[in-house]
TIDOPA-885166 format. One line per field, with one value per residue (C-alpha): z, y, x; residue in three letters. Coordinates in nm, 4 decimals. Layout:
<nodes>
zz	Z, ...
yy	Y, ...
xx	X, ...
type	ala, ...
</nodes>
This chain:
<nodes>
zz	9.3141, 9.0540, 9.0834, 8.9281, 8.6239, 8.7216, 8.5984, 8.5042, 8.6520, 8.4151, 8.4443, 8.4392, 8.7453, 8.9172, 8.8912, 8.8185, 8.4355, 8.6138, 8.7413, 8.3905, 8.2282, 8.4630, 8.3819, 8.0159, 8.0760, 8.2804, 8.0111, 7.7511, 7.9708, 7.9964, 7.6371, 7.4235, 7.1777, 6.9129, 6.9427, 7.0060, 6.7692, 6.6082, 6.4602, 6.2836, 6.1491, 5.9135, 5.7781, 5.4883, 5.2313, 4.9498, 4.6628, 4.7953, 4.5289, 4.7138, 4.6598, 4.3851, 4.0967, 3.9851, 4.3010, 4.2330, 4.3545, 4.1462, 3.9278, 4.0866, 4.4837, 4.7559, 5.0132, 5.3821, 5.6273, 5.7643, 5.4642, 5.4240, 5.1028, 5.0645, 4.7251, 4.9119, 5.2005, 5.0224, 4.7218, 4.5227, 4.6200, 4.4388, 4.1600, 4.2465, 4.2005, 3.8426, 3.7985, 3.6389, 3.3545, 3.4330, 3.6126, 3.4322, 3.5114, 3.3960, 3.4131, 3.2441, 3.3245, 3.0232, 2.8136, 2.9929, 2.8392, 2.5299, 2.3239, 2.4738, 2.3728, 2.0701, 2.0297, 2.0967, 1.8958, 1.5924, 1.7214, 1.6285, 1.3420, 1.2180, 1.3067, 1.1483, 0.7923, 0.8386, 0.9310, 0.5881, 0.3269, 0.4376, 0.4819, 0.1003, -0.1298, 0.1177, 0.1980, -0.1671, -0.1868, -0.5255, -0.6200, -0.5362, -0.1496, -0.0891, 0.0214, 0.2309, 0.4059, 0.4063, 0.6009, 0.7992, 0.8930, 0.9868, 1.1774, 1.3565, 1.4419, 1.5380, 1.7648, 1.9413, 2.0705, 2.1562, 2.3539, 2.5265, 2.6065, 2.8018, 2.9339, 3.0958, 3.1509, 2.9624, 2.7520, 3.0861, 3.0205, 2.6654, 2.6005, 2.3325, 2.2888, 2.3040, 2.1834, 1.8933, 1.8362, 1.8541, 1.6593, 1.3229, 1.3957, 1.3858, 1.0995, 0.8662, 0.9489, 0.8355, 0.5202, 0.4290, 0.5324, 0.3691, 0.0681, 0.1059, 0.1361, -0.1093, -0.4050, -0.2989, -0.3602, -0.6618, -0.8066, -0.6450, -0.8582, -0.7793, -0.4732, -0.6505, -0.6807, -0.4103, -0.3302, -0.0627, -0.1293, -0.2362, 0.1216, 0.3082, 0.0814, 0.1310, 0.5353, 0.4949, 0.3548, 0.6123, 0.9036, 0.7163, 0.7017, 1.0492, 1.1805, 0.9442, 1.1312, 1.4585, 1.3729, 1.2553, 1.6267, 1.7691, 1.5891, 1.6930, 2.0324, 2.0367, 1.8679, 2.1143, 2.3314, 2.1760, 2.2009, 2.5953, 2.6402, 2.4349, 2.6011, 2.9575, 2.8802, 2.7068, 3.0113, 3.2196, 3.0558, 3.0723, 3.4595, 3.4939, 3.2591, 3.4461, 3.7798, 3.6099, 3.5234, 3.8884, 3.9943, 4.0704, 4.1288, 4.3706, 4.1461, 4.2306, 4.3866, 4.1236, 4.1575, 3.9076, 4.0900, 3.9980, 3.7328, 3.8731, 3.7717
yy	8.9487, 9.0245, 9.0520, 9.3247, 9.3039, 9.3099, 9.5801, 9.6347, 9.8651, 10.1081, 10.1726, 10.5431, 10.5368, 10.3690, 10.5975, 10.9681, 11.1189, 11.1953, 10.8536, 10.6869, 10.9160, 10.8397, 10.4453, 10.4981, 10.6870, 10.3933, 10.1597, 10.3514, 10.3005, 9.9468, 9.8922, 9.7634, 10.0314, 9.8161, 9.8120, 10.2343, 10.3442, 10.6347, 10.4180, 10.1987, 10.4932, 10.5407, 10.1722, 10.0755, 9.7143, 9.8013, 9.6515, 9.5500, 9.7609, 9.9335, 10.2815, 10.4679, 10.4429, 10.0948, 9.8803, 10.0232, 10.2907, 10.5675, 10.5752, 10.7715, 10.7188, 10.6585, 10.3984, 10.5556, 10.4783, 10.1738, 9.9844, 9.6787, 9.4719, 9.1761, 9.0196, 8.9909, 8.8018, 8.5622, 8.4429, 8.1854, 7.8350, 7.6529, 7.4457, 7.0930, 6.8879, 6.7713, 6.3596, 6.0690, 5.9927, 5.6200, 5.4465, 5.2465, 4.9434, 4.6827, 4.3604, 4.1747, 3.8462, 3.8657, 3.7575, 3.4018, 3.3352, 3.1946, 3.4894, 3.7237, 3.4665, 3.4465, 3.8180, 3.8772, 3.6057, 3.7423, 4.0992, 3.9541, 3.8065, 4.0877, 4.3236, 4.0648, 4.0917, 4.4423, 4.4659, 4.2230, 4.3962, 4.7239, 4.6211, 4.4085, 4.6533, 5.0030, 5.1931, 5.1720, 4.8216, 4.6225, 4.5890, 4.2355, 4.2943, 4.5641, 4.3403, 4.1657, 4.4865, 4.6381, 4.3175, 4.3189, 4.6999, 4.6634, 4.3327, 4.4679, 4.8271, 4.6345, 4.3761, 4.6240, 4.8063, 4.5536, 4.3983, 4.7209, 4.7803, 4.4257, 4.5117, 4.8217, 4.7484, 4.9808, 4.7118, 4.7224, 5.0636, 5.0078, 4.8543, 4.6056, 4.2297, 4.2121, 3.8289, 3.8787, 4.1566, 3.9140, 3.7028, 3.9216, 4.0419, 3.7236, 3.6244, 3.9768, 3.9270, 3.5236, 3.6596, 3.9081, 3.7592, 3.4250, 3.6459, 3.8729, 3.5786, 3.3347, 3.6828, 3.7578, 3.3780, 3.3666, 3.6465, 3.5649, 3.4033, 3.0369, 3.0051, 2.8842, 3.1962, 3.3542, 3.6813, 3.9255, 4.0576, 3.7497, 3.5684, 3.8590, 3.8236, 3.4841, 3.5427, 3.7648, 3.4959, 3.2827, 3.4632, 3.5562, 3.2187, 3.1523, 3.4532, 3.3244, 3.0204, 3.1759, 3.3991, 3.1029, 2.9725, 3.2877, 3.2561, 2.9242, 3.0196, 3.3479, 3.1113, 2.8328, 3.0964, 3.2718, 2.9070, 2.8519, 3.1712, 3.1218, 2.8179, 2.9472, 3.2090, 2.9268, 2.7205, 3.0584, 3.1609, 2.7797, 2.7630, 3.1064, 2.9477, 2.6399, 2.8342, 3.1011, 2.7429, 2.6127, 2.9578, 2.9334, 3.3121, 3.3667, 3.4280, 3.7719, 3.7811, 3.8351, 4.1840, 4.0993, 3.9824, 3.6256, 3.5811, 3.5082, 3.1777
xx	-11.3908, -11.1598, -10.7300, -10.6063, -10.4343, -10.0749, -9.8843, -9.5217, -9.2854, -9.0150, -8.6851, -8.8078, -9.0166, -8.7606, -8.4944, -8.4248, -8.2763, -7.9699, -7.9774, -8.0668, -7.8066, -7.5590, -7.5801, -7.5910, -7.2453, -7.1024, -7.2392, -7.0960, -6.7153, -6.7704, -6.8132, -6.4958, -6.3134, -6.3758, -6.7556, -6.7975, -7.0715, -6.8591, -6.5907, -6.8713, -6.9890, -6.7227, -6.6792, -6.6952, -6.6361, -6.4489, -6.5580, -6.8876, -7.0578, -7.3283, -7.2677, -7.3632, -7.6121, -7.6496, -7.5191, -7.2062, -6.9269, -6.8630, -6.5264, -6.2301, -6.3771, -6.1128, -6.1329, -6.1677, -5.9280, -6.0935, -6.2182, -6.2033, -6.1176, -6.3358, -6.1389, -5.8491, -5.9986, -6.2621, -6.0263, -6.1534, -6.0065, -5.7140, -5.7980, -5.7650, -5.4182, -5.3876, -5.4145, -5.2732, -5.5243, -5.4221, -5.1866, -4.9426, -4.7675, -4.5331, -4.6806, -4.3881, -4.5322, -4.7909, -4.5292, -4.5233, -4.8963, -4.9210, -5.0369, -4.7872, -4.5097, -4.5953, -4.6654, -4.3150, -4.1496, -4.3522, -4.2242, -3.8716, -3.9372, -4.0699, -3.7686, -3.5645, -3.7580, -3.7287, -3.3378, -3.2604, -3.4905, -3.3820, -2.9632, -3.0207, -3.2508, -3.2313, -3.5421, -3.6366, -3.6833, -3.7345, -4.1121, -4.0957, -3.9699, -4.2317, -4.5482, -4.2972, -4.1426, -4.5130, -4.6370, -4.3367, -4.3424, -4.7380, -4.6801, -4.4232, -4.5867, -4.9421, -4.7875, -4.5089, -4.8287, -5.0380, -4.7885, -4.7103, -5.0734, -5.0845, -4.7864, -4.8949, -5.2174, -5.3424, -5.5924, -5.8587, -5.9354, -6.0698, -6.4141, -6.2042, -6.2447, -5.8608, -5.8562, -6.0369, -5.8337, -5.5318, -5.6609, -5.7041, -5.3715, -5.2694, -5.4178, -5.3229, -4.9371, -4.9827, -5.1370, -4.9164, -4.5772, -4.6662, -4.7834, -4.4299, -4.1821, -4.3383, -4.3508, -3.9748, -3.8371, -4.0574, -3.8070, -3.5104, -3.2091, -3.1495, -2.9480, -2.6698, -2.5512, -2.3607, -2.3736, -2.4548, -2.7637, -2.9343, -2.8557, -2.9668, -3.3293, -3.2985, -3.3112, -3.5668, -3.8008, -3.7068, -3.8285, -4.0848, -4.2080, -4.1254, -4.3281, -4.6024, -4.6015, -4.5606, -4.8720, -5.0927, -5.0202, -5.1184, -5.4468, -5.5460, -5.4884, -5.7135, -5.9917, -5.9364, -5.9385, -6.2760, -6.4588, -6.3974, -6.5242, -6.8524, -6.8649, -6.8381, -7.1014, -7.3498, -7.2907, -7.3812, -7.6832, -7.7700, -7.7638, -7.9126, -8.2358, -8.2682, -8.2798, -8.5357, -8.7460, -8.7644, -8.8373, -9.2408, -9.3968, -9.7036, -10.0185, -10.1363, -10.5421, -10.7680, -10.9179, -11.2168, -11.5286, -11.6694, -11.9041, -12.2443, -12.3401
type	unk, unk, unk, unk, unk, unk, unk, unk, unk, unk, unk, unk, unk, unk, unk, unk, unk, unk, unk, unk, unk, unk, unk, unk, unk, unk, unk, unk, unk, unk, unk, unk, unk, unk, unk, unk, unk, unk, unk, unk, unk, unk, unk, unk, unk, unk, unk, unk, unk, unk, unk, unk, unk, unk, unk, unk, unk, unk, unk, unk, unk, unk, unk, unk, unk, unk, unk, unk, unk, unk, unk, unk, unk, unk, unk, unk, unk, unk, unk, unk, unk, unk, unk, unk, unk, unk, unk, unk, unk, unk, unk, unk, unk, unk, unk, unk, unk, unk, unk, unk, unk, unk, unk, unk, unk, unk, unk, unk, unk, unk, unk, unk, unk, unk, unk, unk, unk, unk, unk, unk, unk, unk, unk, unk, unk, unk, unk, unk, unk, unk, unk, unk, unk, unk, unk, unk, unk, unk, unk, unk, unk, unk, unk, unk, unk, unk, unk, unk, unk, unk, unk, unk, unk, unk, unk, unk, unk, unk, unk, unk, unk, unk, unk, unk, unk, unk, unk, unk, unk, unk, unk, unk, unk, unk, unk, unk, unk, unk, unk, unk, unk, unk, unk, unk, unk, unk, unk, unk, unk, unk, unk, unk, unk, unk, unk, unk, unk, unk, unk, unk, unk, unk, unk, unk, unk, unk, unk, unk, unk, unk, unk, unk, unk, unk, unk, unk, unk, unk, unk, unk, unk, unk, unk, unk, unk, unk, unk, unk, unk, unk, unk, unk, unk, unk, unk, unk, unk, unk, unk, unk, unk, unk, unk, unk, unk, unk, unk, unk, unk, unk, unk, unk, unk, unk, unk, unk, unk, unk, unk, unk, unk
</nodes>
């Protein structure tokens, strides 16, 4: 024998319309304000751009009483807080190493040259002063800013082999204050004679050689400088060949079959 196939029971045969009405009306009590069908009737989003042709509300339409503006609640968010491109410092210690030393002692020297030519001969200096004020302007420009870049800190966010950088600077202010001080005594007057002018020129060569000399220091120690670090990297690449040598790989099984014989 078969069981019957079960069957399900509705609300309807259960209970009366005026019963089923009369629950629907006590539902219909029970239910929030906020949630009554009639007021959702009449809602609408402003600026949602769904009515009208074209996604889109026609020009000249008046929001209803309960619309809603979406732009003012979802606002785009801030822009992020502007930052520092790079921090800077003042790392005044740098000027304890040699180079920086002798960065800033060629710094004065320079400034000197300058200060002489320029209280002697005026802006327009004699044509035998101006490749000494031209390598002493330059010198003292090139050096002011790479000391200030050490100093900051600035230098480690350049890709810039700072030493040999140095170390032409170095060698252009040698070259052209040597060049300036030895073509200004060539035309000076003997220094018998006294007078203003001349001893001020006469200064002028004079620190000009000394920041020539200063600057022929500052070369040998970027090159000194440029040799331990060739050397440290030959010594690196050496260990790095001789571990590479005593490294034995695994042969890989042969995938080939054997040759018959």
């Amino acid at each position: 024998m078969q069981a019957a196939p079960a069957r399900y029971v509705s609300a309807s045969e259960l209970y009366s319309t005026d019963e089923v009405e009369l629950l629907l009306e006590e539902i219909r009590e029970l239910e929030p304000t906020s949630c009554r069908g009639e007021d959702v009737q009449d809602f609408e989003i402003a600026g949602s751009g769904c009515a009208g042709a074209g996604g889109r509300s026609p020009a000249g339409t008046e929001l209803t009483e309960r619309s809603w503006d979406s732009h003012a609640h979802y606002s785009r968010a801030p822009p992020p807080r502007p930052r520092a491109l790079a921090p800077v410092y003042c790392h005044l210690s740098y000027l304890i190493t040699p180079t920086g030393g002798l960065t800033f002692l060629l710094v004065l020297c320079s400034l000197c040259v300058c200060i002489c030519v320029w209280g002697a001969l005026g802006l327009r200096a004699a044509s035998a002063a101006k490749p000494l004020l031209f390598g002493a302007l330059t010198s003292f420009m090139l050096h002011t800013v790479l000391m200030l870049m050490h100093i900051s800190l600035l230098d480690a966010l350049l890709p810039v082999d700072w030493n040999r950088f140095s170390g032409v600077s170095f060698a252009w202010s040698a070259s052209w204050l040597t060049g300036g001080a030895v073509a200004l005594l060539v035309a000076l007057p003997s220094p018998a004679a006294h007078s203003t002018v001349a001893s001020m020129l006469y200064t002028a060569a004079g620190c000009a050689l000394g920041g020539a000399g200063v600057a022929l220091l500052g070369a040998g120690v970027c090159v000194r400088g440029g040799c331990v670090r060739a050397g440290r990297a030959g010594l690196r690449a050496a260990r790095s060949g001789s571990l590479r040598a005593a490294y034995r790989a695994v042969p890989q099984a042969s995938t080939s079959r054997d040759r018959a014989l």
